[in-house]
GURO-380569 format. One record per residue (C-alpha): chain; x, y, z. Coordinates in steps of 0.02 Angstrom, whole numbers, plus 50000, padded with zeros to 5 digits. Example, Ala and Ser with C-alpha at 12.3 -4.5 7.8 and 13.67 -1.06 7.14 Angstrom:
2
(pt 'A' (50615 49775 50390))
(pt 'A' (50684 49947 50357))
//
This chain:
62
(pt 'A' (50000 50000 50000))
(pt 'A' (50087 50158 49950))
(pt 'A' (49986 50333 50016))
(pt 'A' (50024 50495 49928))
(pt 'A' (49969 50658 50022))
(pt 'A' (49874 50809 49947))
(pt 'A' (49818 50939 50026))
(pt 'A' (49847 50872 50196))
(pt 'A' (49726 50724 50142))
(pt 'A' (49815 50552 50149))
(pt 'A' (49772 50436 49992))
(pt 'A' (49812 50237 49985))
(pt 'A' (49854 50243 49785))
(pt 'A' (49804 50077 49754))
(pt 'A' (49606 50122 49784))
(pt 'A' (49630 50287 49672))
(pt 'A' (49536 50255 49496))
(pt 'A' (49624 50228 49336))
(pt 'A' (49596 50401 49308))
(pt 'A' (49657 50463 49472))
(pt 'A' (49806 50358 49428))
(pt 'A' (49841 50419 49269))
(pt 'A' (49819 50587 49312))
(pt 'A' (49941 50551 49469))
(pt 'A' (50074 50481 49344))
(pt 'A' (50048 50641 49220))
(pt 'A' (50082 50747 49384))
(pt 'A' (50225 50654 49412))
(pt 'A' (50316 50657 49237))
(pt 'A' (50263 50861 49247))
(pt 'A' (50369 50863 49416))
(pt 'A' (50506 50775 49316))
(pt 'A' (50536 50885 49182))
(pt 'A' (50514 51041 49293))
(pt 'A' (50663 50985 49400))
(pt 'A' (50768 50928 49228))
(pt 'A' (50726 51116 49161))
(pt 'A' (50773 51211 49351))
(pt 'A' (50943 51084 49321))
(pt 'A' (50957 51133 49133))
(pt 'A' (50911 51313 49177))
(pt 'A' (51062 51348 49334))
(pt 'A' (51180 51277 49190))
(pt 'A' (51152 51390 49068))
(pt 'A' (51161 51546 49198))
(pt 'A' (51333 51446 49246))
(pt 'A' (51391 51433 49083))
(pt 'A' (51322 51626 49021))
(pt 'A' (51412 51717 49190))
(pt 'A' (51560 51606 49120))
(pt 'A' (51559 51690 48947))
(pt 'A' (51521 51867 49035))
(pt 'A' (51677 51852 49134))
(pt 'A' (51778 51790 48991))
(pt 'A' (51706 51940 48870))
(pt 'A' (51759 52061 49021))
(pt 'A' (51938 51993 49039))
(pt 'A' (51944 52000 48852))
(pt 'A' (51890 52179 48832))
(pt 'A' (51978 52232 48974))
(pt 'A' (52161 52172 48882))
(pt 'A' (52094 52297 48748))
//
């Protein structure tokens, strides 16, 4: 028996309906990707403050 909270209201997933379930499972996958695109997104600011600094030391040579 696995329970899965929401909104403070404890619910034993294997009495949900299919539809509860699937729409559980699309909740899930949508939690998923919005974690891989927060990862994906603190990359890129890495790798842009990266090329800012490198532009900087490069203009200030000039």
């Amino acid at each position: 028996m696995a329970e899965i909270t929401i909104d403070g209201k404890p619910y034993d997933t294997d009495k949900l309906s299919d539809q509860a379930k699937a729409q559980l499972g699309n909740l899930q996958f949508v939690d998923q990707e919005i974690a891989r695109a927060q990862a994906n997104l603190a990359v890129l600011q890495t790798a842009r403050q990266t090329y800012a600094q490198a532009l900087k030391a490069e203009l200030e040579k000039q």
